[in-house]
ROGUVO-155849 format. One line per 8 residues: their letters; for each residue x, y, z of C-alpha. Coordinates in steps of 0.02 Angstrom, whole numbers. Example, Ala and Ser with C-alpha at 12.3 -4.5 7.8 and 13.67 -1.06 7.14 Angstrom:
BEGIN
as	615 -225 390 | 684 -53 357
//
This chain:
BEGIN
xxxxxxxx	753 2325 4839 | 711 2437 4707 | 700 2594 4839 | 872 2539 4914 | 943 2538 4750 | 892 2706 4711 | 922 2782 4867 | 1091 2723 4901
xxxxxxxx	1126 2793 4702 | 1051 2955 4745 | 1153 2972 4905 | 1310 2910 4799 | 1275 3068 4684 | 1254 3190 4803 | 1393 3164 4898 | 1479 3158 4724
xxxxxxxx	1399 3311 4704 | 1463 3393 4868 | 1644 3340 4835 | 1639 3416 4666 | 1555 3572 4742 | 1693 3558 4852 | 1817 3541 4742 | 1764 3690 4649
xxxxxxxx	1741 3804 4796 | 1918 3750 4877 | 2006 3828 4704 | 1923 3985 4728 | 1984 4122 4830 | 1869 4092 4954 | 1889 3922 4965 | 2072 3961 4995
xxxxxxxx	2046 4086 5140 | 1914 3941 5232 | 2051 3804 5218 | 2188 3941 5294 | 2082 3978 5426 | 2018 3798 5472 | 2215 3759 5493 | 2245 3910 5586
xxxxxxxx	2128 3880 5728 | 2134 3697 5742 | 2322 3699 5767 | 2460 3779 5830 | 2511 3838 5661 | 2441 3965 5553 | 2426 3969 5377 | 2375 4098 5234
xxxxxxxx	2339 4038 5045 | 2278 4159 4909 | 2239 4015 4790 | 2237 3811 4788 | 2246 3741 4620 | 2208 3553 4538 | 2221 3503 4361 | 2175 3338 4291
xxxxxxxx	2321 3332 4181 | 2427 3307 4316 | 2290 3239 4459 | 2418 3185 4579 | 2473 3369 4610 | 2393 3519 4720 | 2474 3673 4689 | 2452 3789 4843
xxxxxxxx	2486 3992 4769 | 2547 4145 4895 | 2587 4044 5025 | 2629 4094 5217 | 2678 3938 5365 | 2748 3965 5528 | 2700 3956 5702 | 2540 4052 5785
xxxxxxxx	2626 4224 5850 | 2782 4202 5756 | 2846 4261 5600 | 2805 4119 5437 | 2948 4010 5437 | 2905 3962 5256 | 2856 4099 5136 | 2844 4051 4949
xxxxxxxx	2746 4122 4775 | 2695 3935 4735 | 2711 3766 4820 | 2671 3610 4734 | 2608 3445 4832 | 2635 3276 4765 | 2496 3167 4829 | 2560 2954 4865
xxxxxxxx	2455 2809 4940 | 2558 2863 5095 | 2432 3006 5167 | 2315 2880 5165 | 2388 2830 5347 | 2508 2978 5377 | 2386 3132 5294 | 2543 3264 5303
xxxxxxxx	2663 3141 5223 | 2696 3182 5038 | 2766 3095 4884 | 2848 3270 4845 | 2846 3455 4897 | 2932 3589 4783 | 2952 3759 4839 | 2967 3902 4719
xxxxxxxx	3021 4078 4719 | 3018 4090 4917 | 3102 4105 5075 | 3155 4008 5230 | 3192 4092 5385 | 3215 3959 5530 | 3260 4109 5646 | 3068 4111 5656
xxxxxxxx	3075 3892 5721 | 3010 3888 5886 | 3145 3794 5996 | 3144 3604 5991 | 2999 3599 5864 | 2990 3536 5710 | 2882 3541 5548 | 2732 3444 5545
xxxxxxxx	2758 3393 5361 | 2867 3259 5256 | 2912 3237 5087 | 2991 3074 5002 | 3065 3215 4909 | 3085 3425 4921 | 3122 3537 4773 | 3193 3705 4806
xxxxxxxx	3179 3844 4640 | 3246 4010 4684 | 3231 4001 4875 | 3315 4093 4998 | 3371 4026 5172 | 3400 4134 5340 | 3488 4002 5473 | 3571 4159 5587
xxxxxxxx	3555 4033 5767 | 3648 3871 5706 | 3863 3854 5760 | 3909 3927 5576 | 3765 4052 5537 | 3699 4053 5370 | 3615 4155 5244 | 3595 4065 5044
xxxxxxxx	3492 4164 4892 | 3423 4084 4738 | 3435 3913 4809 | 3391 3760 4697 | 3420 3587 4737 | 3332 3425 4801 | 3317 3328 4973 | 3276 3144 4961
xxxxxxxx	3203 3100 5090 | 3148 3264 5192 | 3114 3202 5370 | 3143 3364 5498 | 3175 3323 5656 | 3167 3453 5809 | 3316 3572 5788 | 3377 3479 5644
xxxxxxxx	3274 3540 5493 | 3349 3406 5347 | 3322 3255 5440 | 3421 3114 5494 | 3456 3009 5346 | 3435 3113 5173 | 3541 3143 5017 | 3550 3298 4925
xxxxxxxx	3618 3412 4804 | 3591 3604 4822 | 3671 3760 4717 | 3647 3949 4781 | 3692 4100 4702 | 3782 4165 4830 | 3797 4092 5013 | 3875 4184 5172
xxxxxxxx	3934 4056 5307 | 3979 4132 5475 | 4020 4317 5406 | 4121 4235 5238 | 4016 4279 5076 | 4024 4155 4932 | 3947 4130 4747 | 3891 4013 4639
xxxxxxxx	3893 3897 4773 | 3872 3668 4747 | 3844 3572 4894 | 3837 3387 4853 | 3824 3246 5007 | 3723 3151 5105 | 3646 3133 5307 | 3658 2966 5387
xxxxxxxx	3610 2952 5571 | 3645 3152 5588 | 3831 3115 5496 | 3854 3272 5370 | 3957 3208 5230 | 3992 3348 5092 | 4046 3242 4945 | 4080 3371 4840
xxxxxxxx	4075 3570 4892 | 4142 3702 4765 | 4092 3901 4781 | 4173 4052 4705 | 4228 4120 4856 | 4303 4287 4913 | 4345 4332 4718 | 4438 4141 4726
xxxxxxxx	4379 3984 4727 | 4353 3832 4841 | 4324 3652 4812 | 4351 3501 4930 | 4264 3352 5009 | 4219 3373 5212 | 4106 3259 5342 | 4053 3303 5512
xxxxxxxx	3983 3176 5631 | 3839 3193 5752 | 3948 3243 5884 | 3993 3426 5781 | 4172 3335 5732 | 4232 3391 5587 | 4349 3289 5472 | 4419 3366 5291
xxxxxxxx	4478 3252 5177 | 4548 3383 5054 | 4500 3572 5039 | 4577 3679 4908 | 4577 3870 4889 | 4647 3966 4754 | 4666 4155 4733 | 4576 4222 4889
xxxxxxxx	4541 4403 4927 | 4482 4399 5102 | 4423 4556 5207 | 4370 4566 5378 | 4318 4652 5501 | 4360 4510 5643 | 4548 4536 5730 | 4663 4369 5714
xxxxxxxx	4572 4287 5844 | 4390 4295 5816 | 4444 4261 5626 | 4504 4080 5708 | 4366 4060 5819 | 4251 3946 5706 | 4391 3812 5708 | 4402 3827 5917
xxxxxxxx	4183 3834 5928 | 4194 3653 5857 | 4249 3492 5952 | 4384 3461 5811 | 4448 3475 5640 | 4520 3339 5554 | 4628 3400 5416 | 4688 3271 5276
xxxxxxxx	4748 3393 5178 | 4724 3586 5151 | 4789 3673 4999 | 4785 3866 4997 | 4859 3961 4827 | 4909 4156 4837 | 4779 4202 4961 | 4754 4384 5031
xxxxxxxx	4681 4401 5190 | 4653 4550 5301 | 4594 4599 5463 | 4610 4781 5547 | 4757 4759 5617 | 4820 4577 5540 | 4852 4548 5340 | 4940 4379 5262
xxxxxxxx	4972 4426 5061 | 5031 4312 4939 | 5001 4147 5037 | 5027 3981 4971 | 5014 3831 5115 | 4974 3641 5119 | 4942 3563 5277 | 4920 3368 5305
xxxxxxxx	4866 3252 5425 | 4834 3357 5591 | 4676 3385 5711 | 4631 3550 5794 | 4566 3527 5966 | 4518 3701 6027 | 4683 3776 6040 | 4772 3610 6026
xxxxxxxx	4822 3498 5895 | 4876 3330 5878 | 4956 3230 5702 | 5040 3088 5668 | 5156 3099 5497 | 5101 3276 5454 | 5177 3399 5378 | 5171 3599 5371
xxxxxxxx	5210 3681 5209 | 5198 3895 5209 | 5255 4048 5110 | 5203 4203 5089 | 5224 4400 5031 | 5203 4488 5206 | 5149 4421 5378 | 5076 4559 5474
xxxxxxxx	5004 4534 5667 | 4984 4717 5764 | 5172 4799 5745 | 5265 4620 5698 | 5285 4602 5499 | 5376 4478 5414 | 5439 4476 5261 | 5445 4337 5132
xxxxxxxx	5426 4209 5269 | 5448 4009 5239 | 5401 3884 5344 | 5453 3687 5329 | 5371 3578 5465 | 5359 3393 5496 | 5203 3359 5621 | 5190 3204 5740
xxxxxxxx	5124 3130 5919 | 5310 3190 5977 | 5306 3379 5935 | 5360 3481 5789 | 5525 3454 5689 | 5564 3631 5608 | 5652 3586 5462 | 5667 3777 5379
xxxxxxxx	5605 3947 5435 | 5680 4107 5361 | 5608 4274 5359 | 5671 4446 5306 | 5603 4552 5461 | 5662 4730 5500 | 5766 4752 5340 | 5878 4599 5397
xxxxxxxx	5874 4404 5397 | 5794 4284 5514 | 5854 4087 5453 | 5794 3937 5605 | 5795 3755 5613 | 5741 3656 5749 | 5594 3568 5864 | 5447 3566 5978
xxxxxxxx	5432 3426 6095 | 5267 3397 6182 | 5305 3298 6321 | 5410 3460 6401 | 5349 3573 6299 | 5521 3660 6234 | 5569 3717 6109 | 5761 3706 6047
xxxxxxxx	5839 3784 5894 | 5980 3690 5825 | 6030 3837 5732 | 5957 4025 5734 | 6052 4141 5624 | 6024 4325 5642 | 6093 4466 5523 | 6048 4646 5456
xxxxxxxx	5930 4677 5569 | 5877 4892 5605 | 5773 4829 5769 | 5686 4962 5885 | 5649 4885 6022 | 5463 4897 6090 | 5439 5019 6222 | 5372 4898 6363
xxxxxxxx	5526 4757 6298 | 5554 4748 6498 | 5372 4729 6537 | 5385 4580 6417 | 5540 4495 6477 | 5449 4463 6617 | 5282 4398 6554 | 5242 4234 6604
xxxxxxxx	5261 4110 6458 | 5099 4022 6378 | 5046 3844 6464 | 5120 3776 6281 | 5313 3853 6287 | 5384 3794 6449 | 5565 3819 6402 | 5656 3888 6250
xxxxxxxx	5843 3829 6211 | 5963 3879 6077 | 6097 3757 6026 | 6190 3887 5910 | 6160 4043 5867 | 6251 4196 5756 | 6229 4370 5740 | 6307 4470 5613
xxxxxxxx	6279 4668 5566 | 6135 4706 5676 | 6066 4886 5730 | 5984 4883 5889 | 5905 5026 5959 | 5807 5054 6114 | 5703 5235 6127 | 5659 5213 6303
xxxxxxxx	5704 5419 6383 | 5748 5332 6545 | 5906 5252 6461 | 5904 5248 6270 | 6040 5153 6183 | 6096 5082 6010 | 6214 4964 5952 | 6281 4965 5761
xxxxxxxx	6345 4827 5674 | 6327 4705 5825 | 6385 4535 5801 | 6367 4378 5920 | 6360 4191 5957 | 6290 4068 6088 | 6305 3880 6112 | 6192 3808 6224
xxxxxxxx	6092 3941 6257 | 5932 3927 6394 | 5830 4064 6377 | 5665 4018 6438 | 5636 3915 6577 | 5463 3857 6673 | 5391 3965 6578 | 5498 4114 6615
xxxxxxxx	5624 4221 6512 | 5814 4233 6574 | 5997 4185 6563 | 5976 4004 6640 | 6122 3922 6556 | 6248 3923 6403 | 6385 4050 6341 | 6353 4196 6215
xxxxxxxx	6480 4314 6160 | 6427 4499 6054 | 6531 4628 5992 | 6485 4798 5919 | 6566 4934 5805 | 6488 5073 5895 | 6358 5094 6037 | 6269 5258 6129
xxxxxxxx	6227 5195 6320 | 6101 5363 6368 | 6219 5480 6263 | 6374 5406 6296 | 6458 5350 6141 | 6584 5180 6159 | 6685 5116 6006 | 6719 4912 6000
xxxxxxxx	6598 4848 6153 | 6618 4689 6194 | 6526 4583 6281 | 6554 4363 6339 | 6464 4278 6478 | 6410 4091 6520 | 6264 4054 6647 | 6209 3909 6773
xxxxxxxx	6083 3887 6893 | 6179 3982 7021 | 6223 4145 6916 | 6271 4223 6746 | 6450 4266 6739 | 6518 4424 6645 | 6686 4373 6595 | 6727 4505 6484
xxxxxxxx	6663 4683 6479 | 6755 4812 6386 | 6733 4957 6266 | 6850 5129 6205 | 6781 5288 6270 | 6885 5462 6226 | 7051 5397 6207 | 7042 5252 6347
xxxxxxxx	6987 5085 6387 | 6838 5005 6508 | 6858 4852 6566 | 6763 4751 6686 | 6681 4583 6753 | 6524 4573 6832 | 6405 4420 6925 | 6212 4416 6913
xxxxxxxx	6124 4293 7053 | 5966 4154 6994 | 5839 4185 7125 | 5737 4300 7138 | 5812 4438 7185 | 5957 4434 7067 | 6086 4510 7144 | 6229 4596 7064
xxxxxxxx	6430 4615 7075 | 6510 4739 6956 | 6701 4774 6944 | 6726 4904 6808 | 6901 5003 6771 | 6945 5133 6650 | 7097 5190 6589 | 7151 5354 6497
xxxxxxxx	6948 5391 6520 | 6846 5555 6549 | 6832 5588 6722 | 6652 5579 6710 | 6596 5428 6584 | 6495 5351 6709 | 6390 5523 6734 | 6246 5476 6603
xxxxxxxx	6220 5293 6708 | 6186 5348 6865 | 6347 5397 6967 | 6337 5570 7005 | 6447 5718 6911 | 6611 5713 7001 | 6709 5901 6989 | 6835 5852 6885
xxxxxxxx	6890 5840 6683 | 7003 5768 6576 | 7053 5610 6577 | 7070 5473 6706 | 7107 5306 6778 | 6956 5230 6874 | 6908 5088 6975 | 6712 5057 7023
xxxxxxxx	6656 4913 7135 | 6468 4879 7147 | 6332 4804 7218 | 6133 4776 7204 | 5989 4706 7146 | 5926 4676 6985 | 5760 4625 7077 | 5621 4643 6921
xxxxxxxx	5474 4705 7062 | 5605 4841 7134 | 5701 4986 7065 | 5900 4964 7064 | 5952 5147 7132 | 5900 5103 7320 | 6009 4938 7313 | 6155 5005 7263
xxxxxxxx	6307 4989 7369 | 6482 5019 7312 | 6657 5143 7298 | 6717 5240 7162 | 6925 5289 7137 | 6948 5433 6985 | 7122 5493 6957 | 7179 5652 6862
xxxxxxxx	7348 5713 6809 | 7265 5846 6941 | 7170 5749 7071 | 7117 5613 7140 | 6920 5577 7219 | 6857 5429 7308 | 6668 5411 7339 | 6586 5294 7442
xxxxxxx	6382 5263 7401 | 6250 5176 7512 | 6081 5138 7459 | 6112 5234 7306 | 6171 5411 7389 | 6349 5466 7378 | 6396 5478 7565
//
């Protein structure tokens, strides 16, 4: 019994001995390099160490020093000066499962995560200290310096490095989500069943600042229950759209409510200055939305999209399941006055203006204004009616060298007005009236046009047409058909005229001067896919105090 005793003592102290030996020798550097090595080649992970360290004042800590983790092949996904292990009861059934792990002056880069892998450790809690994180792959790519925070508790999960079910509370130094740099950044929230919720977010952001409570649920919905931004100074190098696209990428955005104070944002050829909008209860869906009882609140300096600026615009919207209600818009654009009021209804997707005031404008038309009269209409503007609608001291101009023109001081109004329909621009119904103090038609000057006309679905009716040219009159009626290939009726006369006003519009000279009664009776096609010259037929009566001519064309050739 004696010997039993003894030997089982002796084989107690040497393998006392041997852990203390081992002990020692796993805190030196060589110790180190075996234990990086061992994990190395018996998994599928490698790992370097320059130094493991152990004191006895705190014995339930291993502090690992220089240390490299990441997959065999691959860049380390974890680099870090100094990580510190807190041993728990736990690793006695689940060895890689620790009480806590605290990183320290490294970096994170899960570019380097192989796909649908996850770490092989846990923590019941992980400390960052001046860490920074790479995340370029995920929907909003991110990159965060001088990280610090806590994760309690850090489960990763394949593709989903915080876990399922964690709380947390990280700062950064400066954060840049999805191109947009911010600083002194404060995330505060919580995972539950892969639900984000951001209790509390604030950054310095864009020399502004943001703060504002958001969730997202494990579909990729987004909901914010209020975001405010103050004083932004945005700059980008994304056009209008791209700058959007984050909101589209998602499945939806639920917006509470969204306060933005004297924001600047600019794109290379898009700028908003001086912006101050609140937006409440609406989801974006792609490029749809949907609300019930919201509201849309907007003003700004400029508005600036390609070659369309707008001055000092306001916008006033009520938001619901029915459509839009416009209760104010008014912009100064081109030196004059835009003012609107009206609504958007969903089910047919018009939109009517109760009221549309127009004055002071100095408009140049764009040089492919045709080109766009004829565009088809987006799926969500099906038709576009005008109740009422003034015009008072507008310049219109049109540079086009086929047939330039300008009108000065050009007043109107319209009741009823259709001009969109199934998604196309036109005449389709209503009355409209304009009047000008001057006008050039391809250098021909007229003093007092006038112009009044009322539409159906059959035609649009030119009831009056007059204007003084020289020392005479021209007066005239005209028809244009609906279908397609809108054919035209024009009666014109002209008393006390020059023999040749109609020489700059396409009649040919005529070999006479002075002044002269005229009659002209037309008729073509206004067809949009066809020129008008080859559909022209009609006569043409000029009388002189010297002569009188009469020309007959066909197919747009004096016969």
């Amino acid at each position: 019994m004696k010997f039993l005793g003894k030997f089982f003592l002796t084989l107690l102290l040497l393998i006392l001995l041997a852990l203390v030996v081992l002990y020692v020798l796993l805190q030196t550097q060589w110790g180190a390099g075996w234990f990086s090595r061992w994990v190395s080649d018996k998994t599928a992970w490698h790992l370097s160490l320059s130094k493991i360290e152990h004191d006895f004042s705190s014995p339930s800590h291993i502090i690992l020093d220089d240390f490299s983790f990441g997959h065999d092949g691959q860049p380390a996904v974890l680099v870090a000066k100094r990580v510190d292990l807190g041993l728990a009861l736990v690793q006695f059934s689940d060895p890689l499962h620790f009480n806590s792990i605290e990183v320290r002056d490294g970096e994170i880069n899960l570019a380097n995560q192989a796909p649908d892998t996850t770490l092989p450790i846990q923590a019941n809690r992980l400390q960052l200290n001046n860490v920074r994180i790479e995340n370029p792959h995920s929907t909003l790519p991110m990159t965060a310096q001088r990280v610090n925070g806590g994760l309690l508790p850090w489960k990763p999960l394949p593709n989903d490095v915080l876990g399922s079910d964690a709380q947390f509370q990280i700062s950064a130094g400066t954060l840049t989500l999805d191109g947009v740099p911010g600083n002194n950044v404060l995330l505060q929230g919580s995972i539950k069943q892969r639900r984000l919720v951001l209790s509390n977010i604030g950054a310095d952001l864009a020399r502004g600042s943001m703060t504002g409570n958001a969730e997202r649920d494990a579909l990729g919905n987004w909901k914010i229950d209020q975001l405010r931004l103050n004083d932004i100074r945005l700059q980008t190098h994304q056009s209008l759209s791209d700058f959007l696209n984050p909101l589209r990428a998602v499945p939806s955005v639920s917006i509470n409510r969204l306060d933005m104070t004297d924001a600047r944002l600019q794109g290379p050829d898009w700028a908003v200055t001086d912006l101050d909008l609140t937006l409440k209860n609406v989801t974006l869906r792609g490029d749809d939305w949907e609300s019930d009882g919201g509201s849309l609140s907007m003003n700004a300096g400029n508005f600036i999209n390609g070659g369309f600026e707008l001055n000092d615009p306001i916008v006033n919207a009520d938001l619901s399941a029915q459509g839009i209600a416009l209760t104010q818009f008014s912009s100064r654009w081109v030196n004059g006055v835009v003012r609107a009021s009206g609504n958007w209804t969903r089910s047919d997707k018009r939109l009517t203006l109760d009221e549309l005031a127009i004055a002071g404008l100095e408009y140049t038309l764009p040089q492919n204004w045709r080109e766009r009269w004829q565009q088809t209409l987006p799926d969500w503007l099906d038709s576009v009616l005008i109740t009422r609608a003034t015009a008072n001291r507008n310049l219109i101009i049109d540079i086009n060298p086929a047939f330039p023109f300008q009108m000065t001081s050009l007043d109107g109004s319209a009741n009823n007005l259709l001009l969109a329909r199934q998604h196309q621009w036109g005449i389709w119904s209503g009355k409209a009236s304009f009047n000008a103090a001057e006008a050039t038609f391809n250098r021909t000057d007229l003093r007092h046009p006038s112009i009044a006309l009322n539409a159906n679905d059959q035609q649009i009716q030119v009831t009056e047409l007059s204007a003084f040219n020289g020392s005479g009159l021209l007066e005239g009626s005209a028809t244009v058909g609906q279908d397609a290939q809108r054919p035209l009726t024009l009666n014109l006369k002209g008393q006390a005229v020059p023999a040749n006003v109609l020489g700059n519009w396409g009649w040919p000279t005529l070999q006479l001067s002075g002044n002269s009664n005229l009659q002209l009776q037309l008729k073509g096609s206004l067809n949009a896919s066809a020129p008008l010259r080859p559909s022209v037929d009609g006569t043409l009566s000029v009388t002189t105090d010297a002569q009188a001519v009469q020309q007959t064309m066909r197919g747009g050739q004096v016969q």
